[in-house]
C-alpha positions as CSV (number, residue, x, y, z in Angstrom):
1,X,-3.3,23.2,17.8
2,X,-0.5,21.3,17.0
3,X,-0.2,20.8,13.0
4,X,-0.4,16.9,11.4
5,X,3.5,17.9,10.4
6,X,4.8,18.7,13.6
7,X,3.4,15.4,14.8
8,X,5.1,13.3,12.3
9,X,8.3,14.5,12.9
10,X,8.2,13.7,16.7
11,X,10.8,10.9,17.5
12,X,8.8,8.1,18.5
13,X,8.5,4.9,17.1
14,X,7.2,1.3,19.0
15,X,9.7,-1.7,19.6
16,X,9.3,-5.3,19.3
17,X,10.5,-8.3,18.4
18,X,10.3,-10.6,14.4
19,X,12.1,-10.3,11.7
20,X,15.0,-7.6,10.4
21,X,14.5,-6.3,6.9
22,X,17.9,-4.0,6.2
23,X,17.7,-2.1,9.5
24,X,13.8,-2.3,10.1
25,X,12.5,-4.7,12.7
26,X,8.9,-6.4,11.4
27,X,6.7,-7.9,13.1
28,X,3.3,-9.0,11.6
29,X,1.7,-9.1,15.3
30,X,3.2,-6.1,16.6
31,X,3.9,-3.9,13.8
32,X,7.1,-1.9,14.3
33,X,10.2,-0.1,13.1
34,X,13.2,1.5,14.4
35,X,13.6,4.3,12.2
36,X,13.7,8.1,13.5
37,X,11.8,10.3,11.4
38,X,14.3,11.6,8.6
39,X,14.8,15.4,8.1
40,X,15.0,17.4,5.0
41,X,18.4,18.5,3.8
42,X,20.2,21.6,3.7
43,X,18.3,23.0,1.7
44,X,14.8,22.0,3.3
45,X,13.8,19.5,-0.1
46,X,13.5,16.0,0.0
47,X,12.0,15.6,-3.1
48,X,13.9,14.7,-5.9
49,X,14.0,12.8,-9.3
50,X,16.8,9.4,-9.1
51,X,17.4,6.9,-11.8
52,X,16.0,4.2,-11.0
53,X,18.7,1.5,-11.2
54,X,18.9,-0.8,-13.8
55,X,18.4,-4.0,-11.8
56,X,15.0,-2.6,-10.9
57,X,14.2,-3.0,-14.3
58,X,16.0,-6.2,-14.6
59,X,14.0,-7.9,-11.8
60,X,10.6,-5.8,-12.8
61,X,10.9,-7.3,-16.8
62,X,11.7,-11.0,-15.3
63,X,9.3,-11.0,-13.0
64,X,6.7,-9.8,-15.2
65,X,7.4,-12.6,-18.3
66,X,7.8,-15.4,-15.8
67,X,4.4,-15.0,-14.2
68,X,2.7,-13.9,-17.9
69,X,0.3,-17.0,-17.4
70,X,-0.5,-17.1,-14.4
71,X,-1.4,-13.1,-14.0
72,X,-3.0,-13.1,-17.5
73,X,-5.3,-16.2,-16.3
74,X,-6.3,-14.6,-13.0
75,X,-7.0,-11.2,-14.4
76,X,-9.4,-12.8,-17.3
77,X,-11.1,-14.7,-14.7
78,X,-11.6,-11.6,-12.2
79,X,-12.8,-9.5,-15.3
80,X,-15.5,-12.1,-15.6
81,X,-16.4,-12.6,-12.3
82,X,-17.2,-8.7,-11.9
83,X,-19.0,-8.7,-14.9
84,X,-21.0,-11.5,-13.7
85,X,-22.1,-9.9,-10.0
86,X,-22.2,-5.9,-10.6
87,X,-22.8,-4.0,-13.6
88,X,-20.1,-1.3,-14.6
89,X,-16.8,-1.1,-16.0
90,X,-14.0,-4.2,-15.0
91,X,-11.7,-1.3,-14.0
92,X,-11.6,1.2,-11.4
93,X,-9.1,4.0,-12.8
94,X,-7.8,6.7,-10.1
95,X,-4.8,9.4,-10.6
96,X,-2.2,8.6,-7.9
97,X,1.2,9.9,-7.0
98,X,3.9,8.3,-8.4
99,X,8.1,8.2,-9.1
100,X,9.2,12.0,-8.4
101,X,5.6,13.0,-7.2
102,X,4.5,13.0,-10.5
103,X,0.3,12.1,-10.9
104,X,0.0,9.0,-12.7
105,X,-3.1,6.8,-14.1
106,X,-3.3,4.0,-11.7
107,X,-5.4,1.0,-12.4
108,X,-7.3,-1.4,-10.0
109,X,-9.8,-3.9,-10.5
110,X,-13.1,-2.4,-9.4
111,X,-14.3,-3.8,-6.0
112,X,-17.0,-1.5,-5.2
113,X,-20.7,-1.0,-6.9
114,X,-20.5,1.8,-9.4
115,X,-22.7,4.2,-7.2
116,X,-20.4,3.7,-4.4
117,X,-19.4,7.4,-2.1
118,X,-15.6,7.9,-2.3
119,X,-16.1,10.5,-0.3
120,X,-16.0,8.0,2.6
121,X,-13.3,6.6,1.8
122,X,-10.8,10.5,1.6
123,X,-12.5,11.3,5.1
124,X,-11.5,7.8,6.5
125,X,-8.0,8.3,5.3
126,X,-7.5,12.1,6.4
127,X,-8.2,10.7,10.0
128,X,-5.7,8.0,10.3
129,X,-3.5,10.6,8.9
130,X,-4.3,13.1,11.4
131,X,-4.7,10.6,14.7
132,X,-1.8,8.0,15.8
133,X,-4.2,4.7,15.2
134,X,-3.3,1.8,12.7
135,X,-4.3,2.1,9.6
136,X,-7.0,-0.3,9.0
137,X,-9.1,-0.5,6.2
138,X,-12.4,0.4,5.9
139,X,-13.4,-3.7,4.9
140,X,-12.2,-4.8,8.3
141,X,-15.7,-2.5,9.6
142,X,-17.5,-3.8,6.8
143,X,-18.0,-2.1,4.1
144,X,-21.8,-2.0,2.3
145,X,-20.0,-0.5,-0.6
146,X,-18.1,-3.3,-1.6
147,X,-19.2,-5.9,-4.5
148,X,-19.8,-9.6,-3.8
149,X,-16.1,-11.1,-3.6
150,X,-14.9,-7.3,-3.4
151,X,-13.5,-7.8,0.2
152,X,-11.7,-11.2,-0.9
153,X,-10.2,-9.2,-3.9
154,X,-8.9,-6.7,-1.9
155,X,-8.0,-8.6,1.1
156,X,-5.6,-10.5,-0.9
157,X,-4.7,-7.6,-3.4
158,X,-5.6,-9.5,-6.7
159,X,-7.7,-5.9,-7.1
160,X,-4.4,-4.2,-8.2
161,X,-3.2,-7.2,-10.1
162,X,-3.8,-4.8,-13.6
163,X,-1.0,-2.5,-11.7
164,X,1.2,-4.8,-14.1
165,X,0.4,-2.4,-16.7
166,X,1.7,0.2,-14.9
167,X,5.0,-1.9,-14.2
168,X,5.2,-2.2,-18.2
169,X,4.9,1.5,-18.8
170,X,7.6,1.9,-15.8
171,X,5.0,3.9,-13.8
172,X,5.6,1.1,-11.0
173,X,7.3,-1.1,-9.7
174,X,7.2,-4.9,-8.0
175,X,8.3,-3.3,-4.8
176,X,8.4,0.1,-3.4
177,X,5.7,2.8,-2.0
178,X,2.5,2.3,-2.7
179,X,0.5,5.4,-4.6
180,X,-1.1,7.6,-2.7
181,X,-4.2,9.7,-4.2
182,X,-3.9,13.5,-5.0
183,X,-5.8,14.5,-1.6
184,X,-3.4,12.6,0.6
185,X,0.0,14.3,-1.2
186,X,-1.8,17.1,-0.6
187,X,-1.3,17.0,3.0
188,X,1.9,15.5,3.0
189,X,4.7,17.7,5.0
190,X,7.8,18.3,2.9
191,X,10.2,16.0,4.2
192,X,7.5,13.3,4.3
193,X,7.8,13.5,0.1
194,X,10.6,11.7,0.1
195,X,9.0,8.5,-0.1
196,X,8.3,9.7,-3.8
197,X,12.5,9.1,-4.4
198,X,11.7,5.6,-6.0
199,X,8.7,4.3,-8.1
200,X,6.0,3.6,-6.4
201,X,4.7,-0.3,-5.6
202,X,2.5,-3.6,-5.8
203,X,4.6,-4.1,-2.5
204,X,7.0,-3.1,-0.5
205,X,8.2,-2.5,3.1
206,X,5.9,-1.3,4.7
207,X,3.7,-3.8,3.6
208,X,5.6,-6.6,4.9
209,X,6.4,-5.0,8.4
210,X,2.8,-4.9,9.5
211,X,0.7,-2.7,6.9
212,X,-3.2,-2.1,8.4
213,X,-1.6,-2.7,11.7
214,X,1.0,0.3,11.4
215,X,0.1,4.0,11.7
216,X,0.8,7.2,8.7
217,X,4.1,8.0,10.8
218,X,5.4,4.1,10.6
219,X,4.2,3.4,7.2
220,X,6.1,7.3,6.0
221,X,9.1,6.2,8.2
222,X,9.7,2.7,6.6
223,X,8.6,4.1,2.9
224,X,12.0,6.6,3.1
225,X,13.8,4.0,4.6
226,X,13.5,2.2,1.5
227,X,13.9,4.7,-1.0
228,X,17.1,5.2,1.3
229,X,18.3,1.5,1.3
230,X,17.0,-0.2,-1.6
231,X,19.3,-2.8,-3.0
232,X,18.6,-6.1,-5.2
233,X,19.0,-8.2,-2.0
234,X,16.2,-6.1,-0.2
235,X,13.7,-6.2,-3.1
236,X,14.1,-10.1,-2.9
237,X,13.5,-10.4,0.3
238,X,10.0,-7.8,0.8
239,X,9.4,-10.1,-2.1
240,X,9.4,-13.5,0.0
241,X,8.1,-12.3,2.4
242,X,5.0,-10.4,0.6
243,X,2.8,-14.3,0.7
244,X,3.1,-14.6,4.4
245,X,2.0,-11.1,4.5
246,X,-0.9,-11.7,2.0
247,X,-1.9,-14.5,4.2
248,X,-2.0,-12.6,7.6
249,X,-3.9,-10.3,6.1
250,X,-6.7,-12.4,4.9
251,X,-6.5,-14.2,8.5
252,X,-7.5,-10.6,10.0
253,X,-10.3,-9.7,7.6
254,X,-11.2,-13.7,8.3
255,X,-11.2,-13.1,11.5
256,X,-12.9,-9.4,11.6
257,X,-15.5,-10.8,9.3
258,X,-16.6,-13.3,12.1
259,X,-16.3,-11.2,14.5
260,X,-19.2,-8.9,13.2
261,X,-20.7,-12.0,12.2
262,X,-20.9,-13.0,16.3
263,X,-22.0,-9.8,17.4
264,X,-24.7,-9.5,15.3
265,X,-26.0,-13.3,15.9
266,X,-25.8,-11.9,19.8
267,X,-28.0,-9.3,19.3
């Protein structure tokens, strides 16, 4: 049986048409990239530990005071609003993989009920890894686990909106990779770890260049890409463009949403 690395290193990626981000093609309704799989080097590791450039931290510190208010306001009305419709903690707190693939506390608002199977969730992600399908989220099926405004919070990301923190303490970064958990590194292929060559992400490339609607292979392609690439200019623009993305994005989960809404109203 052919192994989940020796299908991500076959050379195939879709084509289509929208907008160029420095040398990937995205398209929010075709998802796409025209990026060959990289290859390790010489010596068969990709993984190493870069400095990340000071402008990172430039645009990471500005960013982070000139939206103090605003994030600070959202985040203290979230906190109450999950206090107010589930009891639990405010915080959902998960080791992921970050800068060097080094484990990391990662912080998320918590969208599910405390009693909720994660279980489901590491056996929903090990077959989008394993199958060429989009990676769609488990909300877009509806998800029974999910609190009352969970699937809002998460749709739009405010649910990683205390990843700030972990901007502060330089785990993270505005833009770049996002985390993956500790089962998914695990069956990452070597040369697949080299999207772990720049702090991880509240957003990036790949999520601008089609996210839910791109499979493990795109997403890992255009993750190295920009750990390959990344310049001030290209943060910027993955920047821009992250509202339009944030807004396709709640149109799908809109749009799946009413979807199960007819189907059930048929029956």
């Amino acid at each position: 049986m052919e192994s989940l690395a020796e299908r991500s290193r076959e050379n195939e990626v879709r084509g289509g048409t929208g907008f160029s981000i420095s040398g990937a093609t995205c398209n929010h309704d075709e998802p796409t990239n025209s990026l060959s799989p990289p290859s390790p080097n010489a010596a068969g590791q990709v993984l190493k530990t870069f400095k990340v450039p000071r402008w990172k931290d430039a645009v990471d510190w500005v960013l982070v005071l000139l939206s103090l208010p605003a994030w600070i306001l959202l985040m203290v009305f979230i906190a109450i609003g999950i206090k107010i419709v589930s009891r639990g903690p405010i915080f959902f707190c998960q080791k992921r993989i970050g800068y060097g693939g080094k484990p990391f506390l990662c912080l998320k608002f918590r969208s599910m009920k405390t009693d909720a199977d994660t279980s489901i969730h590491s056996q929903h992600l090990a077959q989008l890894m394993e199958n060429e399908v989009p990676m769609t989220k488990l909300d877009q099926k509806g998800d029974p686990r999910l609190i009352r405004f969970g699937r809002f919070l998460r749709a739009t990301g405010l649910d990683e909106l205390p990843q700030i923190f972990n901007i502060i303490r330089r785990e993270m970064s505005f833009v770049g990779p996002r985390p993956c958990t500790l089962e998914e590194f695990a069956q990452y292929a070597e040369w697949q770890k080299e999207r772990f060559n720049t702090l991880p992400g509240l957003t990036g490339l790949w999520q601008v260049c089609g996210k839910n609607r791109t499979t493990f292979k795109e997403m890992i392609n255009l993750d190295i890409h920009y750990t390959r690439t990344k310049t001030l200019g290209l943060d910027l623009q993955i920047i821009c463009k992250t509202i339009p993305a944030i807004i396709q994005q709640i149109k799908g989960t809109s749009d799946s949403a009413k979807f199960r809404s007819d189907r059930r109203v048929g029956k």
